[in-house]
N, C-alpha and C positions, 0 to 999 in steps of 0.2 A: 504494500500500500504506500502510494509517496501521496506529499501535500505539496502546494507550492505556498510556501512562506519569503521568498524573496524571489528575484530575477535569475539570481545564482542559483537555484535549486533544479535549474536546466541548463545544459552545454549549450554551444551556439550551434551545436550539431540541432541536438533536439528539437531548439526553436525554430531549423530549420522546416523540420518536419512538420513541427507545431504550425508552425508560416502555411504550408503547403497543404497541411489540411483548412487554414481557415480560408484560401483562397477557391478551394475547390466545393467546400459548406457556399462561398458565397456566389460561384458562378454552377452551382449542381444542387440547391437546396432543397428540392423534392428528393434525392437520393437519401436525406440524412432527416425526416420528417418525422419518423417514428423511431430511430435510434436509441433514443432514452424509452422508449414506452415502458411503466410498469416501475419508473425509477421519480426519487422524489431528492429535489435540492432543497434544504434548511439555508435562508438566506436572516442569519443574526446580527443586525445592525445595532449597536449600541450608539452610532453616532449618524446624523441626518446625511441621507445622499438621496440626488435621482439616479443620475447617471450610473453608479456604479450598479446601485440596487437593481432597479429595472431591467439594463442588461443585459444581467444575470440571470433575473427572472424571464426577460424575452429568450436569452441564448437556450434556458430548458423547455419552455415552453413551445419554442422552434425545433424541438429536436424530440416532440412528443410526451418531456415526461411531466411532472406537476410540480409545482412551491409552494411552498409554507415557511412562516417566518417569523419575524417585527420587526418596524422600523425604526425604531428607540427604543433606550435601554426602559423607559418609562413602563412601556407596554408589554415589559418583559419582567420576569421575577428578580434581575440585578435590581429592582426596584426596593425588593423584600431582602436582601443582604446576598441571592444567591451566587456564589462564584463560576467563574466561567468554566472551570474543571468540572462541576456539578452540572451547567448547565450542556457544557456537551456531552456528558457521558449519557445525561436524558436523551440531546437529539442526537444521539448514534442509533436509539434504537427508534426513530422515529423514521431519520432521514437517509440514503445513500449517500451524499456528499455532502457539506455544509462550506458559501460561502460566511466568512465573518469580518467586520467593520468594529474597531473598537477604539478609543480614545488614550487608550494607554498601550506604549509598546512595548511588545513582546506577550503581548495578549494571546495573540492567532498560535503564538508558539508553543506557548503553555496549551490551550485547548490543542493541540496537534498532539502534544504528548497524550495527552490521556482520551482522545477519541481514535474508538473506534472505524470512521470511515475518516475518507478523503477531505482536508481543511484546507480553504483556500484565503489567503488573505486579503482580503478585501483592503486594508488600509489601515493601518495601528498607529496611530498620533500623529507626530512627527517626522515616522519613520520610515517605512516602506508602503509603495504601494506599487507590489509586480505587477496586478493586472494591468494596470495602465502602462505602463511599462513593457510590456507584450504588445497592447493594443497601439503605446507609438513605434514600437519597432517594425511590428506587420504594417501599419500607414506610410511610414519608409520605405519600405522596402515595396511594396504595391505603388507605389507613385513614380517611385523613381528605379527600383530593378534590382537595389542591392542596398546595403546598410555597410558603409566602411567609406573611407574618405573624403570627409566631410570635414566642416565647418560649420560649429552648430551654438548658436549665441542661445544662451538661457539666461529667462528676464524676470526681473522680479523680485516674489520672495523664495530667493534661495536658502535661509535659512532653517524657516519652517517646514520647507515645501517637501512633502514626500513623495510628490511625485518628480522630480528633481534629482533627488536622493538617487531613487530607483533607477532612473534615468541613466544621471553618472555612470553608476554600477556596473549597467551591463553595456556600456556602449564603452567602457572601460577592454572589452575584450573583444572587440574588432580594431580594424586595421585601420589605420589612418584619420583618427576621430582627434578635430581638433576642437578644445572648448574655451568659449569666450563666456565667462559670468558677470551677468550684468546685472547689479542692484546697489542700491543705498549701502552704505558700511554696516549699518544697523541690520542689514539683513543678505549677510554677505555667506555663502556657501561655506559649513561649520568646517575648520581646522581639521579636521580629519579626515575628509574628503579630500582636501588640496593637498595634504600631505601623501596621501596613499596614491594620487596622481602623477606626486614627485618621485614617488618611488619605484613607480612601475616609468618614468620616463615619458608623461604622455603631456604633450604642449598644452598649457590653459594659462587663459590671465583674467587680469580683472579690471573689471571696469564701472564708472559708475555713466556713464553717458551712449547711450543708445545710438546718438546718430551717428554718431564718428565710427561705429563699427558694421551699422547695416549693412553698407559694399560689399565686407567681405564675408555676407552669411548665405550659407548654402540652406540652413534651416533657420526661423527663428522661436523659439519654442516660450511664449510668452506664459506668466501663471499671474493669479490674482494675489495681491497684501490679504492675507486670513485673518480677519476681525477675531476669528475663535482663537487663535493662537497668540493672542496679545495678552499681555497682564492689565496694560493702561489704554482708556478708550484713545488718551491724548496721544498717545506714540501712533496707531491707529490711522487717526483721522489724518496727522501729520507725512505720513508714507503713502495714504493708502494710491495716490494720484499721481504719487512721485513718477510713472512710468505710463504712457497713453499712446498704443498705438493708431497712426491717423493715417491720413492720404498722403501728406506731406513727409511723411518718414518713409512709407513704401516706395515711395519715386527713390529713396536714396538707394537701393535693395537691387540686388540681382533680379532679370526679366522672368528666371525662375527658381527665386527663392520661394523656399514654402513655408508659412507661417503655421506652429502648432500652438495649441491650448488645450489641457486638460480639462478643462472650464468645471463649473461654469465660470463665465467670466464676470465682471460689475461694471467699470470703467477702462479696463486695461487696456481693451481692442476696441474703438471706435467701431459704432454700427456699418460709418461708410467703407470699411476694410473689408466686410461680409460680398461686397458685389468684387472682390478683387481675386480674378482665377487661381491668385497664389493663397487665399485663404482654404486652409484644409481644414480647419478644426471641425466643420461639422460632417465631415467625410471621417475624420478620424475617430469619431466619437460612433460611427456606423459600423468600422472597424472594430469597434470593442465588441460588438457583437458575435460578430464573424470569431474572434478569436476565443473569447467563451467558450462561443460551442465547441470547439476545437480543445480548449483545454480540459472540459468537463467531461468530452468522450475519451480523453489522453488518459486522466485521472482516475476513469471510471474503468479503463483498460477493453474500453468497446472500439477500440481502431487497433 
């Protein structure tokens, strides 16, 4: 039985494969309609999502089997003291797989030890978020043919940002991946990241100014300032605009540079960006789907 608790928990071999089924889920989806029949995904949210949640719950429901779940810890018994070792070793025998989203990390890792089925991480604080992290490497590599030599400017909150984190990580083990971090000092990509960058050898800098760097981005991978992730509303409100992308910025951008986002977004990417052919994010965010299902039948050992 594997889980995926980070990006590393697959070779770049595998992802390959991972890639190649969720290309072929998306151009053959009546082939894979009933594949789950008879199977049931636990999707335990402790902390608010669309995107990731839905999904998840469309990638089973596309692949014929059923969910059940919650989407806050509120409407779940972590309300009443219960732990999350307690509460999956209940949905092991409820569900075959269980996605989970929780606010503190190293959550999904603890419940992976003590459950019984396949535990996918949904996103744990700060820290990792592989599915998205699948879902940008499959957009990559569907757009443009391959994932390796690049120029890829990340914008934002690099700090907080776990989907970032994730990012880094695995784009850490391909070829030719050069990174540009672009945010406020206050929210600058933590120390150990740029250190395990310097040690493996692999070009990155920093930067706080966006325009002076768009020319040279083969990607730009914008994220929004996380009001949840603040202590003070004032730090907050003071960042959260710090970075807006517009029309005016794009002219400065390769003719095909592609813009990503995690989203959702607030003010980070101007609405008039959305009509611009380089904008992917809402293609990429169609891509989480496609790659779901691909990871849920990997997980579930039905391919």
């Amino acid at each position: 039985m594997r889980h995926l608790l980070s990006p590393m928990d697959f070779t770049t071999e595998e992802l390959d494969k991972l890639f190649d089924l969720a290309n072929d889920i998306e151009n053959n989806p009546a082939k894979y309609a009933h594949a789950c029949d008879g199977r049931i995904l636990a999707t335990c949210f402790y902390e608010p999502s669309t995107r990731t949640r839905l999904s998840f719950e469309s990638a089973m429901l596309r692949l014929g089997g059923q969910v059940l779940g919650f989407s806050d810890a509120g409407s779940s018994s972590a309300s009443k003291g219960e732990s999350v070792s307690d509460t999956i070793k209940v949905i092991s025998g409820y569900a075959d797989i269980c996605a989970m989203r929780h606010p503190k990390e190293g959550a999904p890792m603890v419940a992976a030890e003590k459950s019984d089925i396949p535990v996918i991480n949904a996103g744990d604080g700060g820290h990792q978020h592989p599915t998205q992290t699948l879902t940008d490497l499959l957009t990559i590599r569907s757009l443009t043919g391959t994932i390796g030599n690049f120029t890829i400017g990340l914008c934002g909150d690099l700090k907080f940002g776990r989907t970032v984190h994730s990012l880094i990580h695995a784009l850490e083990r391909y070829e030719g991946i050069n990174f540009i971090f672009i945010s406020p000092q206050e929210l600058r990509v933590p120390d150990y990241i740029t250190e395990e960058l310097k040690a493996n050898n692999i070009p990155y800098e920093e930067v706080t100014n966006l325009e002076t760097v768009m020319p040279q981005l083969d990607f730009l991978y914008m994220t929004r300032v996380q009001r949840e992730r603040f202590f003070n509303e004032e730090d907050y409100i003071r960042l959260k605009d710090f970075y807006i992308l517009d029309t005016a910025k794009m002219e400065l951008a390769k003719p095909e540079m592609l813009v990503l986002h995690p989203l959702p977004r607030v003010n980070e990417i101007s609405v008039e960006v959305d009509k611009d052919p380089r904008a992917a994010y809402f293609k990429q965010a169609k891509y989480g789907v496609y790659v779901r299902m691909a990871l849920i039948l990997t997980l579930l050992e039905l391919v």
